[in-house]
C-alpha positions as CSV (number, residue, x, y, z in Angstrom):
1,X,18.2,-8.2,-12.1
2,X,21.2,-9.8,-9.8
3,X,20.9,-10.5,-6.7
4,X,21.6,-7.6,-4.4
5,X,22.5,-7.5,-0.8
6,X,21.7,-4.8,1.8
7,X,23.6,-5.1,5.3
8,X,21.9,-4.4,8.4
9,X,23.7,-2.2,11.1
10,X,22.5,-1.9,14.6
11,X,24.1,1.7,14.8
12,X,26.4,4.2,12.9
13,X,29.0,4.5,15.5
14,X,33.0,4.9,14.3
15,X,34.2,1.4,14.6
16,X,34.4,-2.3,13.9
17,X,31.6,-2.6,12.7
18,X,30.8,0.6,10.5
19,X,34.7,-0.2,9.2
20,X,33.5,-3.5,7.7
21,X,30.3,-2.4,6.3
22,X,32.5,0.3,4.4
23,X,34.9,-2.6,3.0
24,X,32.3,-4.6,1.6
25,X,30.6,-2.3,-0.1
26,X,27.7,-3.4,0.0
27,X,24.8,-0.8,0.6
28,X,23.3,-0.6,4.2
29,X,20.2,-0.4,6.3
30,X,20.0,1.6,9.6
31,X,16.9,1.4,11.8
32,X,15.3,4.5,13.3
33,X,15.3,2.7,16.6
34,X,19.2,2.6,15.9
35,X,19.6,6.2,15.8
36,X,17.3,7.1,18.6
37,X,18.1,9.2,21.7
38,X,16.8,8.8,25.1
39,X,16.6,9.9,28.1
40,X,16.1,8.9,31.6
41,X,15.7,12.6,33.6
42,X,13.0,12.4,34.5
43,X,13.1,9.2,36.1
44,X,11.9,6.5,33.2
45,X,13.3,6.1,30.1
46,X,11.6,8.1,26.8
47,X,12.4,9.0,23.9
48,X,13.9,12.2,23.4
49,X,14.7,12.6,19.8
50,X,17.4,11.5,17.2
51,X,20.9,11.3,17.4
52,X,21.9,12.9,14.1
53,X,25.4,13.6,14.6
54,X,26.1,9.4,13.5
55,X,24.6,9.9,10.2
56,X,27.5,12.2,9.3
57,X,29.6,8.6,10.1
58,X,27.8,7.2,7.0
59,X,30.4,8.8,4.5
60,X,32.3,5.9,2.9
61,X,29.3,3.7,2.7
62,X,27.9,2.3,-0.8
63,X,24.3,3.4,0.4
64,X,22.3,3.6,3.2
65,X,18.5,2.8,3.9
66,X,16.2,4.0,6.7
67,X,14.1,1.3,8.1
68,X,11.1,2.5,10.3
69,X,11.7,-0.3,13.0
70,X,7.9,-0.8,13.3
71,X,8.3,-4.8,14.7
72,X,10.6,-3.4,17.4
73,X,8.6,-0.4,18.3
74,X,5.4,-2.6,18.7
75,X,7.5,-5.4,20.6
76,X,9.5,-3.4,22.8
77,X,7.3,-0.1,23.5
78,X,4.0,-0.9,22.4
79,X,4.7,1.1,20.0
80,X,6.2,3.8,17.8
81,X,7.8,6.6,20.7
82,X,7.8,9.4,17.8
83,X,5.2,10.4,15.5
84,X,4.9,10.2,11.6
85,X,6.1,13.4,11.6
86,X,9.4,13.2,14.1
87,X,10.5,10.0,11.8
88,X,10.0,11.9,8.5
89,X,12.2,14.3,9.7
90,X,14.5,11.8,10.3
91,X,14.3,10.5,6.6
92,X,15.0,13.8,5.4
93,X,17.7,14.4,7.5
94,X,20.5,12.6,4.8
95,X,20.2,12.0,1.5
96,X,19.2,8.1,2.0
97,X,18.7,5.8,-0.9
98,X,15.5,4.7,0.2
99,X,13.2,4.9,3.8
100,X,10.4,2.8,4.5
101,X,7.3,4.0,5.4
102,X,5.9,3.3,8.8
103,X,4.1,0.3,9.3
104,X,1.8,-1.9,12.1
105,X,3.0,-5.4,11.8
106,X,0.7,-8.2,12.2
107,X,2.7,-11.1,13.5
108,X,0.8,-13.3,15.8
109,X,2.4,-12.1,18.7
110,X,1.3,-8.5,18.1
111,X,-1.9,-9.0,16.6
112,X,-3.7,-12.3,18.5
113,X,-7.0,-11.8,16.4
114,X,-8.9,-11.1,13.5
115,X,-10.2,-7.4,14.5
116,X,-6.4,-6.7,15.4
117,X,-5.1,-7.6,12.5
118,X,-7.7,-5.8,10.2
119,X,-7.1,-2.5,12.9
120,X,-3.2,-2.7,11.9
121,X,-3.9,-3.1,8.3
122,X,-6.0,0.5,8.3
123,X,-3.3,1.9,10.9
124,X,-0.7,0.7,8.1
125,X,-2.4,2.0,5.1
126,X,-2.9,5.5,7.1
127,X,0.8,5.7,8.2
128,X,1.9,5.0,4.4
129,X,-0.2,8.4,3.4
130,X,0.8,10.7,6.5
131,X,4.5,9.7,5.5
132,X,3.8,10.8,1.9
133,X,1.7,13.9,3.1
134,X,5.2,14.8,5.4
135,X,7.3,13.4,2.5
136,X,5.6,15.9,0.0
137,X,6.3,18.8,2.3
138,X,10.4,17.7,2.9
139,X,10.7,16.9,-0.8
140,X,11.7,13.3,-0.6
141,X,8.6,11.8,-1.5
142,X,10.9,10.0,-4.6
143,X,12.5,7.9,-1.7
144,X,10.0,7.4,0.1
145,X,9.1,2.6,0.2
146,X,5.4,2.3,0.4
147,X,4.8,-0.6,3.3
148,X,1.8,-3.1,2.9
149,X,1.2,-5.5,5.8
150,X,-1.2,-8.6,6.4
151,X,-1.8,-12.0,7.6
152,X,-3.6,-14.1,4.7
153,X,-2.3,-12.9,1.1
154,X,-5.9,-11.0,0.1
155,X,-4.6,-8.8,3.5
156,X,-1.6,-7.5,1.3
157,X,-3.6,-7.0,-1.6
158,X,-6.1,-4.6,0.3
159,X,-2.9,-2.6,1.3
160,X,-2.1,-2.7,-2.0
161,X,-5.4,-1.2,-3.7
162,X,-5.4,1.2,-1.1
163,X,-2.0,2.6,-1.6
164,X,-2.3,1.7,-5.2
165,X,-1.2,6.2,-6.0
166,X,2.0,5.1,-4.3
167,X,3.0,2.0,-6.5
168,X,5.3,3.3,-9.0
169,X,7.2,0.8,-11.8
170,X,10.9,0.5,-10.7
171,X,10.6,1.3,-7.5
172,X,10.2,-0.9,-4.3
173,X,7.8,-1.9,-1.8
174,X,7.9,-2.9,1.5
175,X,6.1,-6.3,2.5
176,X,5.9,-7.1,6.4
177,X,5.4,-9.5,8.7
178,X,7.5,-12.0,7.1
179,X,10.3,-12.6,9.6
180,X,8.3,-15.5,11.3
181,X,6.3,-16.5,8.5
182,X,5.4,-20.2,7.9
183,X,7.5,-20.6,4.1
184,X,4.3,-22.9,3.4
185,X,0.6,-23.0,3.7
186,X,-2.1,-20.6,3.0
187,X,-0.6,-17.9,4.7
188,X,3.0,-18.9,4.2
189,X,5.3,-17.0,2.4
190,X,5.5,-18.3,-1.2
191,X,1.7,-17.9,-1.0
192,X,2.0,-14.5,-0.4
193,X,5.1,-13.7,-2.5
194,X,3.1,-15.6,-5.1
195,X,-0.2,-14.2,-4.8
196,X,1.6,-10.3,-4.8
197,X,3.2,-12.1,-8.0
198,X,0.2,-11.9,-9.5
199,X,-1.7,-8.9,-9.1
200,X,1.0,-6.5,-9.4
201,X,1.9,-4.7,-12.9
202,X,5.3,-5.6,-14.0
203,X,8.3,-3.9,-12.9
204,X,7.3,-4.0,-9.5
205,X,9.8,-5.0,-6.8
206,X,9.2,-6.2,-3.5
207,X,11.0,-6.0,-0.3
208,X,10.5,-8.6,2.0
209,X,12.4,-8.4,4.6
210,X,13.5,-11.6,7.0
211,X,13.3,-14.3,5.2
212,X,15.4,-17.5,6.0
213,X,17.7,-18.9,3.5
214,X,16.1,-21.6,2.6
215,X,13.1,-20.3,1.0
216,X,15.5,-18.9,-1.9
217,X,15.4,-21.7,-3.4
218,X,11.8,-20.9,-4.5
219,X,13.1,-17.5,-6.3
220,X,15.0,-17.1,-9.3
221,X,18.1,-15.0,-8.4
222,X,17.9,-13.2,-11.6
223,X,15.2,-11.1,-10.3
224,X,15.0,-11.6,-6.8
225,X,16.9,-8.7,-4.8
226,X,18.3,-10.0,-1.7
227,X,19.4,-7.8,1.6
228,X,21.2,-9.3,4.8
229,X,19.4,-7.6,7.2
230,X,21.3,-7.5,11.1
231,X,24.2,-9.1,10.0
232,X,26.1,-7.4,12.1
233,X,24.1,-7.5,15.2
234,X,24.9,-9.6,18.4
235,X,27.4,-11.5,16.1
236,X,29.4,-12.9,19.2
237,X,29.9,-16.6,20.2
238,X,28.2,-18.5,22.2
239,X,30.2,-18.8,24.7
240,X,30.8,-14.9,24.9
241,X,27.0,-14.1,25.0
242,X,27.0,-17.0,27.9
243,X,30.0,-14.9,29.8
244,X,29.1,-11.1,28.9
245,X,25.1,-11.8,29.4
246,X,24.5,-11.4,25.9
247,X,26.9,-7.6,25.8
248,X,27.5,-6.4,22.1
249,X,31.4,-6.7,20.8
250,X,31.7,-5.0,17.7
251,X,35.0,-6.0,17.3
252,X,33.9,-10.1,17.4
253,X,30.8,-8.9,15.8
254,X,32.3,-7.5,12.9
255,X,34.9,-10.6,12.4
256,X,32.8,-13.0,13.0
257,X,30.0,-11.9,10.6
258,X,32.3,-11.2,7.9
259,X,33.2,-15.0,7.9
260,X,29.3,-15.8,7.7
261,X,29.2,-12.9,4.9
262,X,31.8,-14.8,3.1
263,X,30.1,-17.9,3.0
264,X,26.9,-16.6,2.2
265,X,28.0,-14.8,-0.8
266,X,29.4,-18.6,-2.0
267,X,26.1,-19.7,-1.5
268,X,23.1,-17.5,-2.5
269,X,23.3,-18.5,-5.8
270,X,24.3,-22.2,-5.9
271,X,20.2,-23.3,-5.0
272,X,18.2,-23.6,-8.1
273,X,15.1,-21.8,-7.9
274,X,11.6,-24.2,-8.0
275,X,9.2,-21.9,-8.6
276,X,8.1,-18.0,-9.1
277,X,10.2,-16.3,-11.6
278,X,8.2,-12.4,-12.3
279,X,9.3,-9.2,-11.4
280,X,9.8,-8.9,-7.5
281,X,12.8,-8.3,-5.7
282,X,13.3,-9.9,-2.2
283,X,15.1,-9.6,0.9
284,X,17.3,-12.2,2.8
285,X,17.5,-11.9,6.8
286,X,20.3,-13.3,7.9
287,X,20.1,-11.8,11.5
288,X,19.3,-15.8,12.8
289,X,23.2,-16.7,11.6
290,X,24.0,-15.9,14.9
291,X,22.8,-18.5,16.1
292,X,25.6,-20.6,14.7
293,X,28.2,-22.2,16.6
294,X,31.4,-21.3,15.4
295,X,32.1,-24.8,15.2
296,X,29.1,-25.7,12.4
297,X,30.4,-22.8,10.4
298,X,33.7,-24.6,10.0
299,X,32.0,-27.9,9.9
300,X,30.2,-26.4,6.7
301,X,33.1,-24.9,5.5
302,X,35.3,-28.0,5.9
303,X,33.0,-29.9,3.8
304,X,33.4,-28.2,0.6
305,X,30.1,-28.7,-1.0
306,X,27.4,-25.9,-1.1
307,X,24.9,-28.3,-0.5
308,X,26.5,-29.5,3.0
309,X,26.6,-25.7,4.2
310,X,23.4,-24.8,3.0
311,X,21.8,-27.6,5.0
312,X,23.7,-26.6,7.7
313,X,22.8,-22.5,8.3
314,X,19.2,-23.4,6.8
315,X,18.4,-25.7,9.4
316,X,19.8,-23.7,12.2
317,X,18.0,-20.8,10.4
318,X,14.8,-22.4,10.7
319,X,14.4,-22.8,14.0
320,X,16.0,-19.7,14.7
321,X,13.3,-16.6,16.5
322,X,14.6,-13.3,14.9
């Protein structure tokens, strides 16, 4: 399977930004966060439904995913500000390629201890069979991307026997809690990528979103499926976050990432995979490129060897906090 590449938008406004995704042609990922509505009238800020009108601005596009935005909702709200059954909704609202199931991440930062994590893991595995339950009702239980979280790799693999109804041969899953992920160790990465590797029939795909470039290395591109999550978001200089106190330009944003999608696509398959070669697909964050300073993009450019760049936006990427 080539390598495929999904582009992250941070909404579905008419501009810049939505204008680029549609010239690359590259099938895209929206988060519900990204298309929510609030509302302060009543004197704090809640959530007050979708904004559904933007997915009409989706027309042009080569695809477009739903993700559930569970990291964000945990992060920023403590969590999710609509129920299972006001995000299915959502999902069935246009015809989307695929939409993630709702998910409890379980990075350290959410979930400081054992009894949290193992809590999130049940919440998970619940959330994956209310959004089928809803899914069933709306008809779009064919798209919907079963969502297994954990910490260690055995946690993944009880998400997996529970959901194991859901697991269908060709189709995706979601694996979280991988955009801060250690690549090695016990609980890094490639130990859970590999361990997943293992116990799963073939034909089996995984999503695993947010992981930095220099882990690719480890995958054979021929069946891992790559997606470029955020590229577009907060894709300003340094210097103009400094001035405009970190203010979104789409118009910078959607130049400026272009240039790092350009160099990107001349990359991603110049690392010889190591390593794990089966049936999973993954996905590539690239969010932390912007991080980069405009000059080590045209220090890496200037250089002319794949190599030089990838050392470049891999070790900026790894230090990088999505």
């Amino acid at each position: 399977m080539p390598l495929e590449t999904i582009i992250g938008l941070p909404h579905l406004n008419n501009g810049p930004i939505l204008q680029r995704a549609r010239a690359l042609q590259q099938t895209a990922l929206i988060s519900a966060n990204g298309l929510s509505r609030w509302s302060s009238s009543r004197g704090w800020r809640e959530w007050a439904g979708w904004r559904l009108s933007q997915l009409s601005n989706a027309h042009g596009l080569a695809g477009l995913c739903l993700d559930s935005a569970g990291f964000v909702a945990a992060s920023r709200y403590g969590g999710f500000p609509w129920t299972i059954a006001d995000y299915v909704a959502l999902a069935a609202a246009y015809p989307f390629r695929w939409w993630a199931s709702a998910d409890y991440c379980v990075e350290p930062e959410i979930a400081r201890h054992r009894d949290e994590v193992i809590d999130r893991l049940s919440r998970t595995i619940r959330a994956n069979r209310d959004c089928r339950m809803f899914a069933d009702d709306y008809g779009i239980a064919d798209t919907l991307m079963p969502v297994i979280q954990g910490r260690r790799p055995d946690d993944y693999e009880r998400c997996v026997e529970a959901l194991w109804h859901s697991i269908r041969p060709g189709s995706p899953i979601g694996v979280g809690s991988m955009c801060r992920r250690e690549i090695h160790g016990p609980e890094g990465l490639i130990a859970v990528i590999d361990h997943l590797d293992q116990i799963l029939p073939s034909g089996i795909r995984l999503h695993a979103l947010c992981i930095v470039a220099s882990v690719l290395r480890y995958f054979s591109t021929h069946w891992a499926c790559g997606a470029v999550r955020n590229l577009f978001s907060n894709c300003t200089t340094r210097n103009r976050r400094r001035r405009n106190y970190c203010r979104r330009d789409d118009r910078s944003a959607a130049s400026f990432s272009s240039a790092i999608w350009a160099r990107w696509s001349s990359l991603k398959f110049s690392v010889a995979s190591r390593r794990l070669s089966s049936c999973c697909c993954l996905t590539v964050d690239l969010s932390s490129l912007i991080s980069l300073r405009r000059s080590e993009i045209v220090s890496a450019r200037s250089a002319g060897t794949p190599e030089f760049a990838a050392t470049a936006i891999s070790s900026r990427m790894s230090r990088c906090v999505v």
